[in-house]
C-alpha positions as CSV (number, residue, x, y, z in Angstrom):
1,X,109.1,89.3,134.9
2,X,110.0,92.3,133.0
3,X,107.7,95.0,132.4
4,X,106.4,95.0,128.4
5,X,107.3,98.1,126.5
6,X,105.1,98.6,123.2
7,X,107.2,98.9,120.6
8,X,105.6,99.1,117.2
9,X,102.3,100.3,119.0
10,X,103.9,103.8,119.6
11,X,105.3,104.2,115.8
12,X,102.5,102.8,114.0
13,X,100.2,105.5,116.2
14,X,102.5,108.2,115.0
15,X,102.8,107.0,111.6
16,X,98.9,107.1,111.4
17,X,98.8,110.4,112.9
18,X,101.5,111.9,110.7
19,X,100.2,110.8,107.5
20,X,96.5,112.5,108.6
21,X,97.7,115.3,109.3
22,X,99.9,115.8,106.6
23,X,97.4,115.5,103.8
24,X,99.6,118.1,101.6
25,X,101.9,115.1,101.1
26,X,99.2,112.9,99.6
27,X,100.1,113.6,96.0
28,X,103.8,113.4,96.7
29,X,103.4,110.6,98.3
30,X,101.5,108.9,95.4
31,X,104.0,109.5,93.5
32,X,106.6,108.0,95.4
33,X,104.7,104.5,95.8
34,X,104.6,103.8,92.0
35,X,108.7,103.1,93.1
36,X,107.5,100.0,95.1
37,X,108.8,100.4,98.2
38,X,108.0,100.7,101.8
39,X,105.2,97.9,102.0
40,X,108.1,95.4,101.5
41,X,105.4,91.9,101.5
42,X,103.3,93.6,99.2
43,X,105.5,94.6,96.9
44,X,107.1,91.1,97.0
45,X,104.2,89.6,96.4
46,X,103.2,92.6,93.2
47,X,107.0,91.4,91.6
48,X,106.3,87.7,92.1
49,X,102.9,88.3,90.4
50,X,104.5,89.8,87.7
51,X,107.3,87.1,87.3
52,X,104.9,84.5,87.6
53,X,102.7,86.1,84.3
54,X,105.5,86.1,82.0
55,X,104.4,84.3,79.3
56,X,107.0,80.8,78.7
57,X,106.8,80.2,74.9
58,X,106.8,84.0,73.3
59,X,108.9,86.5,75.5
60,X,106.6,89.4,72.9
61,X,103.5,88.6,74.6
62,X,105.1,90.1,77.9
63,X,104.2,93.8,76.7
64,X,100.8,92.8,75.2
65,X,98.9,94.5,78.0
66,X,100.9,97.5,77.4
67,X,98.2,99.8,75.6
68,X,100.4,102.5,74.4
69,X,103.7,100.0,73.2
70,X,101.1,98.1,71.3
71,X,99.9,101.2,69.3
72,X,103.4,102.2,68.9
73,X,104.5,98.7,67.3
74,X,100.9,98.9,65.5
75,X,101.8,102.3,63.5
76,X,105.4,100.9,63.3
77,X,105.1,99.5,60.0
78,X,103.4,102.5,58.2
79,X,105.7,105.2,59.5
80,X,109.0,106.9,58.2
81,X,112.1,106.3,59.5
82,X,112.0,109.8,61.0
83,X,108.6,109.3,62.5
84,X,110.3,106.3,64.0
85,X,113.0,108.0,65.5
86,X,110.4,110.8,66.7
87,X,108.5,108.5,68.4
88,X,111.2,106.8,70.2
89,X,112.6,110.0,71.5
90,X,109.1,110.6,72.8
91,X,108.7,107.2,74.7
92,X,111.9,107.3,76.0
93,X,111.5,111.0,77.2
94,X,108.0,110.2,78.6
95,X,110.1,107.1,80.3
96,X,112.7,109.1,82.1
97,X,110.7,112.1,82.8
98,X,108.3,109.5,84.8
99,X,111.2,107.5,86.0
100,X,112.7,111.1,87.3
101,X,109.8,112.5,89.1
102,X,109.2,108.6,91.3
103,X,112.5,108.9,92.5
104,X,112.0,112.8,93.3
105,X,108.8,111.7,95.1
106,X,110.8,109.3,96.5
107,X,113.5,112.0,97.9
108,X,110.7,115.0,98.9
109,X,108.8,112.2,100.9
110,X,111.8,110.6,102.8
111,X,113.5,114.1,103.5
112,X,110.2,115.6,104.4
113,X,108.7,113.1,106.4
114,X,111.2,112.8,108.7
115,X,110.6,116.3,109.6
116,X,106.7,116.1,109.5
117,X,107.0,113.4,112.5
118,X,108.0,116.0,114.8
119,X,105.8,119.0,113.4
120,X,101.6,119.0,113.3
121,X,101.7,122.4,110.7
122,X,101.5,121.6,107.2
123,X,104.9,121.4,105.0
124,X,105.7,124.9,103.2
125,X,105.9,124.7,99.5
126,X,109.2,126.2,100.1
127,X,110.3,123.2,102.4
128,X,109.2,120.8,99.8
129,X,111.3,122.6,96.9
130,X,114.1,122.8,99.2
131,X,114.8,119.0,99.7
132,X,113.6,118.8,95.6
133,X,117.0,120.7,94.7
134,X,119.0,118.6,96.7
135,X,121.2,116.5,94.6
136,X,120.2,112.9,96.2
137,X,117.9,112.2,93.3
138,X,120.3,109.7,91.2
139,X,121.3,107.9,94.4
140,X,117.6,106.9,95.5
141,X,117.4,106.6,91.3
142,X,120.3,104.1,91.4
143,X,118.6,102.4,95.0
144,X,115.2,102.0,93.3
145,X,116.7,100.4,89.8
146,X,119.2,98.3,91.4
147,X,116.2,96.7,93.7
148,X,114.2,96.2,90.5
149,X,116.8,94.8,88.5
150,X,118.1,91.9,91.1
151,X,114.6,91.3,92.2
152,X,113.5,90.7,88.8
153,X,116.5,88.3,87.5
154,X,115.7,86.7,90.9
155,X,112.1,86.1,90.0
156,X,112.1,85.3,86.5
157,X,115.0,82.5,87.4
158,X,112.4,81.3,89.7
159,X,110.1,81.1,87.1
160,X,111.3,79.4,84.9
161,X,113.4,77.1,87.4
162,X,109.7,76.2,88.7
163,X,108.2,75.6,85.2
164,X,110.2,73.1,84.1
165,X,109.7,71.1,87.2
166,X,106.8,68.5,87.3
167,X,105.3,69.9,91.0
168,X,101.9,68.6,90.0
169,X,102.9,65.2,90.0
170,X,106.4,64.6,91.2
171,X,106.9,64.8,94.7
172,X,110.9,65.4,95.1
173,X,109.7,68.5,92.0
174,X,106.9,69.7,94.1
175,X,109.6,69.9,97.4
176,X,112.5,71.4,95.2
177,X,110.1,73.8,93.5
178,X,108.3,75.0,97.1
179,X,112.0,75.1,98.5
180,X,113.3,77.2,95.7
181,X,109.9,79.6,95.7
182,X,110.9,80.2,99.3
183,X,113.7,81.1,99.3
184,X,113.6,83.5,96.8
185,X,110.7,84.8,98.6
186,X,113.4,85.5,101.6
187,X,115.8,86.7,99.2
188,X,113.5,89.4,97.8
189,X,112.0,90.2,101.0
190,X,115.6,91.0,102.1
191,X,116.1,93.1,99.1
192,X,113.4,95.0,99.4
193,X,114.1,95.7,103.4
194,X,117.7,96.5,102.6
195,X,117.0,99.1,99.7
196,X,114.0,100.6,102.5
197,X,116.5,101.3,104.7
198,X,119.3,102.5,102.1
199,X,116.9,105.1,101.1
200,X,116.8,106.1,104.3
201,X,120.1,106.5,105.2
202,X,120.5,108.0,101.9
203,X,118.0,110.4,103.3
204,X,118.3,111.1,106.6
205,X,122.5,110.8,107.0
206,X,123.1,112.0,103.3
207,X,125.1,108.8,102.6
208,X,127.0,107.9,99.5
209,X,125.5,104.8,97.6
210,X,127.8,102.7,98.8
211,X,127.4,103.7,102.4
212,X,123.5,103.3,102.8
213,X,123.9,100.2,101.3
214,X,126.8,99.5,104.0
215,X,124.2,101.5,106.7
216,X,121.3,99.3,105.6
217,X,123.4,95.3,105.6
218,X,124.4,96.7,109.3
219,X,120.9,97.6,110.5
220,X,119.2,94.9,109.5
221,X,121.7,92.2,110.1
222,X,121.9,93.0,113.7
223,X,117.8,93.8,114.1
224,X,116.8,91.2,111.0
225,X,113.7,89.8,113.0
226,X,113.0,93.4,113.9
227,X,112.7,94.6,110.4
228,X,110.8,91.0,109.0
229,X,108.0,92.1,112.2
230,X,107.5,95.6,111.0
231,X,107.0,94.4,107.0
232,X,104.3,91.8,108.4
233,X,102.2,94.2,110.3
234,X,103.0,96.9,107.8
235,X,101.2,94.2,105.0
236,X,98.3,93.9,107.5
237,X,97.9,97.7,107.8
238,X,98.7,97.8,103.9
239,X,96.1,95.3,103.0
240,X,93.5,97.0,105.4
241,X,94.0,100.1,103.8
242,X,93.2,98.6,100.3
243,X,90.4,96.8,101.5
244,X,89.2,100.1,102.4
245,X,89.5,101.8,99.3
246,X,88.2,98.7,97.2
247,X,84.8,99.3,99.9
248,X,85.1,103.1,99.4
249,X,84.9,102.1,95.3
250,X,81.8,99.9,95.9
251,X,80.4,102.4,97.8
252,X,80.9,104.8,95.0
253,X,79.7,102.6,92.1
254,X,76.3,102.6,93.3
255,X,75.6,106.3,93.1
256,X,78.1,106.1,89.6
257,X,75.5,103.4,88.2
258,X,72.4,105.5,89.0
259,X,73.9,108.5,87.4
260,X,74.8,106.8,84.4
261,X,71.2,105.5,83.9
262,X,69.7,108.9,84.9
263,X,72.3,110.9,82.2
264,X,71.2,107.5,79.1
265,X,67.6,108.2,79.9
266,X,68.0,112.1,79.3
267,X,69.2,111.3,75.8
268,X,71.9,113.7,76.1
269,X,75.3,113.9,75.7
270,X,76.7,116.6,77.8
271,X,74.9,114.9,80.8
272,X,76.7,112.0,80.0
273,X,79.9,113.4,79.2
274,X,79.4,115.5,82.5
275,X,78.8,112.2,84.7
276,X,81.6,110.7,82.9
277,X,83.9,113.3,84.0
278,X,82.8,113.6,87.2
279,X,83.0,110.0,88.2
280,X,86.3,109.9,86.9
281,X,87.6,112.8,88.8
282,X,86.3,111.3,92.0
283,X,88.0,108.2,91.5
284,X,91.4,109.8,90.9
285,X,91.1,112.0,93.7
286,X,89.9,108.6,95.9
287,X,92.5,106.9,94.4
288,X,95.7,109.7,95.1
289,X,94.2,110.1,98.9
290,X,94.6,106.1,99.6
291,X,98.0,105.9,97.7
292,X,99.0,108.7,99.5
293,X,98.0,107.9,102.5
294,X,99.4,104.1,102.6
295,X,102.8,105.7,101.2
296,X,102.8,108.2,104.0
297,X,101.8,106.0,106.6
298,X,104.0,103.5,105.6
299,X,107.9,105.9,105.0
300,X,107.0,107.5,108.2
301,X,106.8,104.2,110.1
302,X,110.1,102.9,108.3
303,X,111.6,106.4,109.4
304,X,110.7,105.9,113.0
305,X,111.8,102.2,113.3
306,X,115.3,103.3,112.2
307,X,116.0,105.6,114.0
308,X,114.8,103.6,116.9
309,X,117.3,100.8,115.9
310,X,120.0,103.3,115.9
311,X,119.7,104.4,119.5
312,X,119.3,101.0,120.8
313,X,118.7,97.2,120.9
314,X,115.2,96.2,120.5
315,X,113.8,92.5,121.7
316,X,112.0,91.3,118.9
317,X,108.2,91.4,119.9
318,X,108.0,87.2,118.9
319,X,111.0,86.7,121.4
320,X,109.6,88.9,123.8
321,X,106.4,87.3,123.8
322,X,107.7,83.7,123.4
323,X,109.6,84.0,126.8
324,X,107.1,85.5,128.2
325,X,104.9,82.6,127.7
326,X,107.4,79.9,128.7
327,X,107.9,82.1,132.1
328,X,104.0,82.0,132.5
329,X,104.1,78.5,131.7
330,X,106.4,77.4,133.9
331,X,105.7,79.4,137.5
């Protein structure tokens, strides 16, 4: 029987260990996770969510939630045609500018990570604005909207494919509507591991658009089970993480609660103001450290498992294990 050789063990220890001791990437690294990317189950499961809310009879309610559009179409009516126009230029600034510095995250996080594996000092300011200036920005812009784009036709068409069959109480609808959920599940899942690994190639070999995509379909169609394995254990380590962070929340609202009470019973409102404040700092900064941390945890894993894969073949760990148990089974 062949010796077992750990293989996600070693990269998810590393991850774990890069993404401590990097803590100067943390904000970056926040950044970069608004793309949705990296944690390819969870963000599968974010889009689905997401497809699966869109309202049916009035396509407007879709943006209802959306504070700032609903004061904008609000103040509509009342304001001049140049106001308008103003205040579309702003949106649409805001948009891009936002849209700009995700996919710059995006760039500083993959570039830089792949050198923080190998290096326990912290990342120079100067390292970080060297890999900013490199022009790669519109290819992992083009990368992160393509993946939102088919992923999103993908899911509505599932949604509304699903609707309009009678699962509760039609069996051959139920079947059709479970068989077509799935498979866009796959589909999406696929996208979402192809684009990780475009972005890496885009990345770490400087490849065209074209040719991380080309990279990418290689990688994972010759190490697909590989790639399925790492996004299942990276959504358990994803998942722990947020658990941890909805705990660390908890733990905070107690003291948040108390201080509340303590600043209404003083009757005064800098103390409330102050506790306000405070509270709400703590939770950003709580907030940043877990994003941060997931998103570095998670590129730097990604990182390592490809550039395993392109030295050589790895045994997927459930066809490892399987034969091991029918050898044990049979002797």
């Amino acid at each position: 029987m062949k010796a077992h050789i750990p293989v996600y063990r070693p990269i998810l220890k590393h991850a774990l260990e890069t993404a401590w001791t990097h803590r100067e990437l943390w904000p970056i690294a926040a950044v970069a996770g608004l793309a949705g990317t990296g944690a390819v189950v969870n963000d599968v499961l974010n889009q689905a969510k997401l497809a699966a809310a869109l309202p049916t009879t009035d396509f407007s309610r879709t943006f209802e939630n959306l504070h700032i559009l609903k004061v904008y179409q609000d103040n509509l009516i009342f304001a001049s045609p140049e106001q308008v126009t103003v205040g579309t230029l702003i949106l649409v600034a805001i948009a891009v500018l936002i849209v700009l510095a995700i996919a710059a995250s995006q760039q500083i996080m993959l570039r830089v990570a792949h050198k923080a594996t190998v290096k326990k000092t912290r990342v120079e300011l100067k390292e970080i604005r060297h890999e900013l200036a490199h022009p790669r920005l519109f290819r992992f812009l083009g990368l992160d909207l393509l993946l939102k784009l088919m992923v999103a036709n993908l899911m509505i068409a599932t949604t509304v494919l699903v609707s309009n069959l009678n699962v509760a109480h039609v069996v051959s609808d139920a079947f059709f509507g479970g068989i077509f959920s799935m498979v866009a599940f796959c589909l999406a899942l696929t996208l979402n591991v192809l684009v990780m690994l475009s972005l890496i190639g885009v990345a770490r070999k400087d490849l065209g658009f074209s040719a991380a995509i080309g990279y990418a379909w290689n990688l994972y169609r010759t190490h697909w089970l590989i790639c399925l394995e790492m996004s299942a254990i990276l959504f358990a380590a994803n998942f722990l993480i947020s658990a941890a962070y909805d705990g660390t929340i908890l733990a905070l609202g107690v003291p948040a609660a108390l201080s509340f009470l303590a600043a209404l019973e003083t009757g005064s409102l800098l103390a409330y103001v102050s506790v306000v404040t405070i509270v709400a700092v703590v939770v950003v900064a709580i907030t940043l450290a877990f994003a941060g941390f997931a998103t570095t945890f998670t590129y730097t894993a990604w990182i390592a498992l490809a550039e395993k894969l392109d030295k050589r073949s790895i045994t997927p760990r459930v066809v490892a294990h399987g034969s091991r148990f029918i050898d044990t089974f049979l002797s």
